[in-house]
RODO-2510 file (C-alpha; in nm, 4 decimals, decimal comma):
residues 277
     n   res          X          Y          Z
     1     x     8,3623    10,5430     4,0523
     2     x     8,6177    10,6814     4,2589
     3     x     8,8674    10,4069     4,2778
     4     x     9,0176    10,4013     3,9233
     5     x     9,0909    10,7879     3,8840
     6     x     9,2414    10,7540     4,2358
     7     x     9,4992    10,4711     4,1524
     8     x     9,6345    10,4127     4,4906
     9     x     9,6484    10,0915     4,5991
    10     x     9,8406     9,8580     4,8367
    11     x     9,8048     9,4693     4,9359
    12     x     9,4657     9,5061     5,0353
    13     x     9,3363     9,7061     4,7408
    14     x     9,2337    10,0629     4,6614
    15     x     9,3696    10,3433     4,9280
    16     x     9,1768    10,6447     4,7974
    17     x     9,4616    10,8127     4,8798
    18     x     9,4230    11,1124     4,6822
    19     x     9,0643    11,2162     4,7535
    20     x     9,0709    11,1016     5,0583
    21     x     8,8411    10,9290     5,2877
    22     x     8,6672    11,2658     5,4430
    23     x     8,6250    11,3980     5,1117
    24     x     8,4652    11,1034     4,9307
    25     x     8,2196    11,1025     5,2704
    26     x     8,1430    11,4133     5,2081
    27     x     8,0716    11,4070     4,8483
    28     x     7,8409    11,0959     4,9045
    29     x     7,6473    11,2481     5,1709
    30     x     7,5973    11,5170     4,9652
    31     x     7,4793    11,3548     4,6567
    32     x     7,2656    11,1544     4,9034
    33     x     7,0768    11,4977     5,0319
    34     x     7,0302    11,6342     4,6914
    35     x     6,8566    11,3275     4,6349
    36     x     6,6490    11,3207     4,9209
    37     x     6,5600    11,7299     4,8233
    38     x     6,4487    11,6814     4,5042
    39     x     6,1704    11,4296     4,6104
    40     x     6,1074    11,6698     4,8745
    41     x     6,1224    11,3706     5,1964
    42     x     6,3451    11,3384     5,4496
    43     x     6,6565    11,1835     5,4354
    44     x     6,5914    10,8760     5,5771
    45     x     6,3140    10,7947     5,3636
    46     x     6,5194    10,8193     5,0419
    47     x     6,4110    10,5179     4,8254
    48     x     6,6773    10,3990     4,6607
    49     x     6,9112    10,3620     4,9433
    50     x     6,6670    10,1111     5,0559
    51     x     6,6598     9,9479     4,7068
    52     x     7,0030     9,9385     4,6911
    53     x     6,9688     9,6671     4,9716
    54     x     6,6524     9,5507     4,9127
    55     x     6,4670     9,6457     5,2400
    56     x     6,1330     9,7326     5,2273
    57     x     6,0762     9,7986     5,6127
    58     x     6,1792    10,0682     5,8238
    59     x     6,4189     9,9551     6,0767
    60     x     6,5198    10,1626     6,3726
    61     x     6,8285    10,0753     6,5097
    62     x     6,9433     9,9479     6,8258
    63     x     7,1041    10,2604     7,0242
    64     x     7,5335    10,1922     7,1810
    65     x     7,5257    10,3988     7,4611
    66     x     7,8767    10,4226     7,5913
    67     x     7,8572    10,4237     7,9486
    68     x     8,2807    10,4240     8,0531
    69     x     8,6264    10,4741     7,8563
    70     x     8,9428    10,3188     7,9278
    71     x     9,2559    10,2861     7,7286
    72     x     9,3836    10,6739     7,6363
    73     x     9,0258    10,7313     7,5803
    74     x     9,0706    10,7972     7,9878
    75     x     9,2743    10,9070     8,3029
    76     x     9,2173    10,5376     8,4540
    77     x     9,3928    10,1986     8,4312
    78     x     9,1382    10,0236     8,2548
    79     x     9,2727     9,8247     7,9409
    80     x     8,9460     9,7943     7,7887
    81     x     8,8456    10,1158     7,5460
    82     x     8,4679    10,1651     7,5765
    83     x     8,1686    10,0046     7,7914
    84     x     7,8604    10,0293     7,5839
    85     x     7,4745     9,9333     7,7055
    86     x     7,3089     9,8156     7,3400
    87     x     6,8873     9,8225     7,5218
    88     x     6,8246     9,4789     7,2946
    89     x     6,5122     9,3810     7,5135
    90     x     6,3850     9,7107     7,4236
    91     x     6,0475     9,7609     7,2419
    92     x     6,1233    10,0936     7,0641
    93     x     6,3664    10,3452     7,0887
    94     x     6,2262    10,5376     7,3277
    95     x     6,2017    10,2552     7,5801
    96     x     6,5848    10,1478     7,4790
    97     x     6,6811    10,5327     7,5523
    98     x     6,5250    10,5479     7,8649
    99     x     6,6694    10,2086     7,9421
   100     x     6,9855    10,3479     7,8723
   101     x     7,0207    10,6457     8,0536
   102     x     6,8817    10,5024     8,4020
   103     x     7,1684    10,2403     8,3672
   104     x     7,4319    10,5090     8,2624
   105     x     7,3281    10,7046     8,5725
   106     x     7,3703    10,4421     8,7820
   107     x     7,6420    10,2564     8,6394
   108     x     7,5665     9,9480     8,7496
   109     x     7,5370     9,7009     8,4231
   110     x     7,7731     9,6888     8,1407
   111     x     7,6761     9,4431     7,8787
   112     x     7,8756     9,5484     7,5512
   113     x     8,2300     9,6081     7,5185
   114     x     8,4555     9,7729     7,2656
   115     x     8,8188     9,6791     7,3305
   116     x     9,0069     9,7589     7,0077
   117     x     9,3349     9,5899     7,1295
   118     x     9,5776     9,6816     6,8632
   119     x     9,6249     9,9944     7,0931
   120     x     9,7285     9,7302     7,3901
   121     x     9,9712     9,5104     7,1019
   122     x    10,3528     9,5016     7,1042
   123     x    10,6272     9,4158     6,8754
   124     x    10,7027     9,0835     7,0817
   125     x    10,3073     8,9599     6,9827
   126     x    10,1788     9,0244     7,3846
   127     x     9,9076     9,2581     7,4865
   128     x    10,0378     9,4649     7,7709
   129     x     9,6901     9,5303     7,9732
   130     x     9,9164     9,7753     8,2021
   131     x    10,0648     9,9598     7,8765
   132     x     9,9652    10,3293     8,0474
   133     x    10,2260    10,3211     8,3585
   134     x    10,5360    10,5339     8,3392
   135     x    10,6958    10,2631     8,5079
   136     x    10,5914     9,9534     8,3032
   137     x    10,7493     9,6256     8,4373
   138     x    10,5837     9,4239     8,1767
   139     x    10,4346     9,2046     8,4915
   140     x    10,0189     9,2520     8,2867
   141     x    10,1772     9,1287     7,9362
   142     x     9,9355     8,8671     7,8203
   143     x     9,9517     8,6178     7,5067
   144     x     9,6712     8,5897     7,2752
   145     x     9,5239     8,2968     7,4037
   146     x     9,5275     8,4217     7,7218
   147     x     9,3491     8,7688     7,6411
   148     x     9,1021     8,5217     7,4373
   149     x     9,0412     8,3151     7,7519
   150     x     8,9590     8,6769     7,9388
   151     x     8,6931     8,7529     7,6546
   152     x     8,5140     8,4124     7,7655
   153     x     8,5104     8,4739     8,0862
   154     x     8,3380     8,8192     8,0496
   155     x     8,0992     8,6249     7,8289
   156     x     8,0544     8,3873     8,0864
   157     x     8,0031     8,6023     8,3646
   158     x     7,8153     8,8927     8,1939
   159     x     7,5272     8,9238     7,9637
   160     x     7,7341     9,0599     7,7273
   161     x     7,6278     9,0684     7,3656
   162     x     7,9359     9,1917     7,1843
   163     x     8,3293     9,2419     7,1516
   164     x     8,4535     9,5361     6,9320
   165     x     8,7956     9,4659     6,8182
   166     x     8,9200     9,2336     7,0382
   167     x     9,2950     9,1579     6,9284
   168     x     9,5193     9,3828     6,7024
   169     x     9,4250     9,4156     6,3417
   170     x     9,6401     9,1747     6,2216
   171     x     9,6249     8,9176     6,4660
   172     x     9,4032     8,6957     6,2321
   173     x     9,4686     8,3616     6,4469
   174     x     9,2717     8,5007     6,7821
   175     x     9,0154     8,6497     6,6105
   176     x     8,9379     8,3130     6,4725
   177     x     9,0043     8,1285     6,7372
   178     x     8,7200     8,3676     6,9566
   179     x     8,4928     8,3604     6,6732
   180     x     8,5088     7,9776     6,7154
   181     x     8,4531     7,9568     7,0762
   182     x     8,2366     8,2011     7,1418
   183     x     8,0999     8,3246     6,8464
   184     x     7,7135     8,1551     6,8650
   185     x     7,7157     8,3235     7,1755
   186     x     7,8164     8,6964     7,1194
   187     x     7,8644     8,9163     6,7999
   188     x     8,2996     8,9610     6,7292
   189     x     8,3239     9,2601     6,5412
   190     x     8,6086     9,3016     6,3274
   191     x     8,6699     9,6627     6,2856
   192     x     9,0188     9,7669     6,2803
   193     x     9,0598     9,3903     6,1192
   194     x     8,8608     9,4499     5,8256
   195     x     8,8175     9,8300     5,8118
   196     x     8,4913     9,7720     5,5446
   197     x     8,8242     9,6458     5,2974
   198     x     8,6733     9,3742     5,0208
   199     x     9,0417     9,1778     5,0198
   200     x     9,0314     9,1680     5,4206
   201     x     8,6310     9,0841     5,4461
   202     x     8,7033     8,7855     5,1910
   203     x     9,0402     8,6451     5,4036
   204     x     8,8040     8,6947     5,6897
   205     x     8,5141     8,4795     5,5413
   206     x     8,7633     8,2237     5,4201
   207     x     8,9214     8,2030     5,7194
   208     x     8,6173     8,2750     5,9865
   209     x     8,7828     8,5289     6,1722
   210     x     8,4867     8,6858     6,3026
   211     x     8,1281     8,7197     6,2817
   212     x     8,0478     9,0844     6,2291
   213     x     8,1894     9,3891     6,0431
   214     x     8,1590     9,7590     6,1192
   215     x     7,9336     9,8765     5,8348
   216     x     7,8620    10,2502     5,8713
   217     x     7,5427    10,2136     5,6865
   218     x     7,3752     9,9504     5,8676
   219     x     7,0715     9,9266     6,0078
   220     x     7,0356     9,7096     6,3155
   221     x     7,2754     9,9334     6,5446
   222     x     7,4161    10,3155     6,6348
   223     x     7,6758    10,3615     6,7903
   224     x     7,6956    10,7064     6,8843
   225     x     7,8053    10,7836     7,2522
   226     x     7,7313    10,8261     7,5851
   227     x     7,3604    10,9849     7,6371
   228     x     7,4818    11,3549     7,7355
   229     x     7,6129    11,5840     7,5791
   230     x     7,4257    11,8535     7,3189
   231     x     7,6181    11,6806     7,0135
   232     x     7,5060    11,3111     7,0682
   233     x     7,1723    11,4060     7,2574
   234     x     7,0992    11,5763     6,9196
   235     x     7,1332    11,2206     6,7327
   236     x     6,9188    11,0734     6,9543
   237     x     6,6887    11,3380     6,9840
   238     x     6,6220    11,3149     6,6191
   239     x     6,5876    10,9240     6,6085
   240     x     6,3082    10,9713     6,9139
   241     x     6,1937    11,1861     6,7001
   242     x     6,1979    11,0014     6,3348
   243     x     5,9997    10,6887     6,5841
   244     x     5,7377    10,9316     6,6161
   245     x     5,6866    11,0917     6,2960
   246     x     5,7167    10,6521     6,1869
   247     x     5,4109    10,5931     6,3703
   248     x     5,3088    10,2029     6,3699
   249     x     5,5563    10,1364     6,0686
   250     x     5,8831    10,2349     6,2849
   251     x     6,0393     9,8630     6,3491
   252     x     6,3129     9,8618     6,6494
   253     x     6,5202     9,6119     6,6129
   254     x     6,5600     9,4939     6,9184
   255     x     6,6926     9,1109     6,9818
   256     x     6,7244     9,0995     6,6380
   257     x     6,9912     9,3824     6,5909
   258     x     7,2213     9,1552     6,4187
   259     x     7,0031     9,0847     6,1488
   260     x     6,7314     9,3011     6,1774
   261     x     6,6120     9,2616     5,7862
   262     x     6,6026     8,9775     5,5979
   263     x     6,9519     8,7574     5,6079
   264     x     7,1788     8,9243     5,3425
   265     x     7,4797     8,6528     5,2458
   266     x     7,8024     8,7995     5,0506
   267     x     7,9491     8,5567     4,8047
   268     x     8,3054     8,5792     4,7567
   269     x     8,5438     8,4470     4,5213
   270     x     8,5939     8,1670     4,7549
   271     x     8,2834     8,0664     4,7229
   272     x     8,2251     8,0783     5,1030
   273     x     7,9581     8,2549     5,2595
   274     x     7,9220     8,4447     5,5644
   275     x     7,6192     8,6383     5,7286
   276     x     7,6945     8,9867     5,8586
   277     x     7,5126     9,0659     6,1238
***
């Protein structure tokens, strides 16, 4: 609806340049809310979102708590962006949140990371994993395969159970290279890669980049901060507080965060499929 009056479009398809991102968020969620006013329910029980997937069950999803920064996120060294705790042996949410926030007090186990390299990516195709000293001597520049071979051995030696963005957004030949590796083993997100773009989620299908986009609307997973704080405590508060008003029908996703609904496939013109999960 919004894409032809727009016209803006590059390689990759329509920019929404004019409108604007923010503004076509905004004018969705609003449209959502009316919707969810005039059949006087809550917003999260508004049919026809659900029927637009085809879900019949309510899913609760699987909380992110960040539990450290890095990067410029950060006044520390660490080249990784954000350490996140997803509670996936959790039975509901208010077990995973309590999970959570006795292993963000203590600090002791980080199974999820979010790396988001492209910030750690140079010109010369390295990853510079000291890139926030004054006096750089390009002694932590990295290759690709070497960063890759880092990833495994946090998989290896961690219960880790996924990698946000781990090379820059156009380094399509790591991704797939991970994905291939280590990809029955841990969920490779491809957010800056694919940015919820058709044209990039198709090259990444065809060319099995990774196993996992960042969908804003999905169900199995929140990602929404560290557990403190009055602005994400609120968004937890109020999906403690949706589990309760759920009753026996509230589902947490749990293990099954990566599919926590029946498997949904995408076909795309290549006629090759991928799951998202």
């Amino acid at each position: 609806m919004v894409q032809q009056p727009d016209g803006t479009q590059n390689k990759w398809g329509w920019c929404k340049q004019k409108p604007g991102a923010n503004a076509i968020l905004a004018v969705s969620l609003y449209v959502c809310k009316v919707g969810a006013a005039v059949l006087n329910i809550p917003l999260y029980k508004v049919q026809h979102i659900a029927n637009l997937a085809d879900n019949k069950k309510l899913v609760l999803p699987v909380p992110a708590l960040n539990v450290t920064n890095g990067r410029s996120h950060a006044g520390n060294k660490l080249a990784m962006q954000e350490f996140m705790i997803p509670p996936v042996g959790a039975s509901s949410v208010k077990e995973a949140m309590k999970m959570g926030v006795e292993v963000y007090d203590n600090l002791k186990v980080v199974i999820r990371m979010d790396d988001v390299a492209s910030e750690l990516y140079g010109s010369d195709k390295t990853y510079d994993l000291n890139f926030k000293e004054n006096n750089n001597n390009s002694s932590q520049k990295i290759l690709g395969d070497q960063l890759k071979d880092r990833y495994k051995s946090f998989v290896s030696d961690y219960p880790m159970v996924s990698i946000e963005g781990p090379f820059d957004q156009n380094d399509w030949e790591h991704y797939a290279k991970l994905t291939d590796e280590i990809g029955a083993q841990v969920q490779i997100v491809g957010d800056g890669l694919l940015v919820t773009n058709p044209k990039r989620v198709e090259k990444a299908i065809k060319e099995k980049t990774c196993n996992a986009l960042l969908f804003k609307e999905f169900v199995g997973q929140i990602k929404t901060g560290a557990p403190c704080r009055s602005e994400r405590l609120t968004k937890y508060n109020q999906l403690l507080r949706i589990e309760e008003e759920l009753g026996s029908k509230a589902l947490y996703a749990g293990a099954k965060f990566c599919v926590p609904v029946e498997p949904y496939w995408i076909q795309m013109s290549c006629e090759l499929k991928m799951r998202i999960c």
